[in-house]
C-alpha positions in Angstrom: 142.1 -2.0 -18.9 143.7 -4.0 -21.9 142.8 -7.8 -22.0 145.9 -9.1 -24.4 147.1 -12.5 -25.8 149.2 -12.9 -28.7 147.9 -16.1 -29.7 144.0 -16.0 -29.4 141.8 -18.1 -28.7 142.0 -18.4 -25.0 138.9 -16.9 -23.5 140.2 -13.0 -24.0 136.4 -11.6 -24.8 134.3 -13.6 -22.6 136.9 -12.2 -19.7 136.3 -8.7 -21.1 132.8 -9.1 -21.4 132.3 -10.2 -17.5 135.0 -7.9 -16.8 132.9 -4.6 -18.6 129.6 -5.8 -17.0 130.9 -6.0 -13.5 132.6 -2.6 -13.5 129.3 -1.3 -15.5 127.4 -2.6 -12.5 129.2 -1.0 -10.1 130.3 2.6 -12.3 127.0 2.4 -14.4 126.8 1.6 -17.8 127.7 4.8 -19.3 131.0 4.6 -17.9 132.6 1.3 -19.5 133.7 0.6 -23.4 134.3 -2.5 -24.5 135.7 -3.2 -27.5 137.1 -5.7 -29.8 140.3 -5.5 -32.5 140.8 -8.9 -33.6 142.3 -9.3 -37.2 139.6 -12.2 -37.9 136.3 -10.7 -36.7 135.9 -11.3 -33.1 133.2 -12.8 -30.7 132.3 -9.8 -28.9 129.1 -8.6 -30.9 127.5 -12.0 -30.7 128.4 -12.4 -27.2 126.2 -9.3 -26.2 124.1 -9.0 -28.4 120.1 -8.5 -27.4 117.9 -9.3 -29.9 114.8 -6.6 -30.3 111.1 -7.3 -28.4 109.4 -9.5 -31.2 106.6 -6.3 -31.5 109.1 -3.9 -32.4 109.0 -2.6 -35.4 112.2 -0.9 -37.3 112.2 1.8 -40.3 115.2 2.8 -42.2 
């Protein structure tokens, strides 16, 4: 499914995002992509983005 508007800023990636998380909740989560193209750096990594557990510890 392709969620399209040639002149942006109209709500395209919060649609996709309740879009992907309705079909991930009846496929399962595996089963759905969602991604963003936008020329200017889109919304779509701070819109799901889940910050880690505050004791979690990471190592490079």
């Amino acid at each position: 499914m392709t969620i399209a508007n040639p002149t942006g800023g109209v709500g395209e990636t919060p649609l996709a995002v309740g879009l992907n998380a309705i079909i991930a909740e009846h496929r399962g989560a595996a089963t759905t992509v969602c991604v963003d193209v936008a020329d200017v750096g889109g919304s779509l990594a701070d819109r799901v983005s889940i910050h880690p557990a505050t004791d979690t510890t990471c190592s490079h």
